[in-house]
C-alpha positions, 0 to 999 in steps of 0.5 A: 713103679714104671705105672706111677711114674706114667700116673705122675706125668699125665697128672701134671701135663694135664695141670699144666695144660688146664693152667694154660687154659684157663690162662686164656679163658680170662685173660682174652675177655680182661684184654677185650674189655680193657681195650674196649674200655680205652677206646670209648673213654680215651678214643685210642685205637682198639690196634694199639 
């Protein structure tokens, strides 16, 4: 019973930290871009 227990924790720490992950591998590009895409069209600060 302890072994599944153990099973179910790794399992979902590791969701979570995939999640997490894959979180900042698309927003971190989408952000860029967008801020990319003000500064070129609009003329505001990529600091803004």
């Amino acid at each position: 019973m302890k072994d599944i227990f153990t099973y179910i924790v790794i399992a979902f720490m590791g969701i979570v930290g995939g999640g997490a992950s894959l979180y900042i591998l698309i927003s971190l590009p989408v952000m860029l871009a967008w801020k990319l895409q003000r500064k070129i069209r609009y003329g505001i600060s990529m600091f803004a």
